[in-house]
N, C-alpha and C positions, 0 to 999 in steps of 0.2 A: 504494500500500500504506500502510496506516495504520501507526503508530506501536506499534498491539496485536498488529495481525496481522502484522508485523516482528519482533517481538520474539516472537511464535507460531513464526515457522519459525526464528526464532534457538535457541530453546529445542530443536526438532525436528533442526535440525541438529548442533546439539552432542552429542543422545543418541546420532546416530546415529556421529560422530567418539570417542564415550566407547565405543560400541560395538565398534568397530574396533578403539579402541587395547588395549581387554581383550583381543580375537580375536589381535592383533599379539604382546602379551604369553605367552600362549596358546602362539602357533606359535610362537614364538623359545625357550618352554620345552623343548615336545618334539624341536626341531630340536638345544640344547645338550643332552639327555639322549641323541640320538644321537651326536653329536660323542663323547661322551663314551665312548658304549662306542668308538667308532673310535681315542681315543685309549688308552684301556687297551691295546686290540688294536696298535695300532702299540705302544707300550710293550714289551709281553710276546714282539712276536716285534722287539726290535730296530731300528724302522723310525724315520724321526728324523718331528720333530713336524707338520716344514711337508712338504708337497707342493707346491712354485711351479707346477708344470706344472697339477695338481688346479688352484691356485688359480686360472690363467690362464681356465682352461675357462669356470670357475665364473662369473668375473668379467664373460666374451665373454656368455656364457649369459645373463645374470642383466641385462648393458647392452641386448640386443638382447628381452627379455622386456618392459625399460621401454619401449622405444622402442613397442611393439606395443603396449602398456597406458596409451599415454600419460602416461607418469611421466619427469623427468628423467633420462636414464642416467648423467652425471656422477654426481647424488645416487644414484642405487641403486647405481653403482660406490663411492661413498663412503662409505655404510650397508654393503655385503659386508665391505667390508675393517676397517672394527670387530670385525664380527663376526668375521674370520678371525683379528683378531688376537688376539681371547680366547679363539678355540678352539686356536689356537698356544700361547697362554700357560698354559691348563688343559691341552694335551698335553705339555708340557715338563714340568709338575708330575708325569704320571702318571710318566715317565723316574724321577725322584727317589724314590718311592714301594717 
């Protein structure tokens, strides 16, 4: 491969990585506008912010979907749990509200 045509699929694979990460961006919005109503909903009837048991599931779920997609499970375990912990932390907030 030449030096041109290198830097041809360099260019081709970054649009398609800038792709994704828009599409990433994307799903992680509408996935927190659900959360959200979920947390209003635990709020209004009383329900506290975390579900551990939910989380476990989610966690089992979500390791065994990487393994099958060929993605690190540690890492996709690692990425859920950011993620569960800002929706913990915007469901504590609707409590206050």
């Amino acid at each position: 491969m030449t030096p041109d045509e290198a830097r041809q699929e360099l260019l081709r694979l970054r649009s398609s990585i800038d792709n994704l990460d828009a599409a990433l961006v994307h799903l992680l919005a509408e996935r927190f506008k659900c959360t959200e109503q979920v947390g209003r909903l635990k709020a209004n009837a009383g329900m506290p912010p975390a579900d551990p048991a939910r989380e476990a599931v989610q966690i089992a779920r979500l390791r065994a979907l990487s393994e099958t997609s060929g993605l690190d499970p540690h890492f996709a375990e690692k990425f859920l749990n950011v993620i569960i912990a800002e929706v913990i932390q915007n469901h504590r907030q609707f409590l206050d509200e």
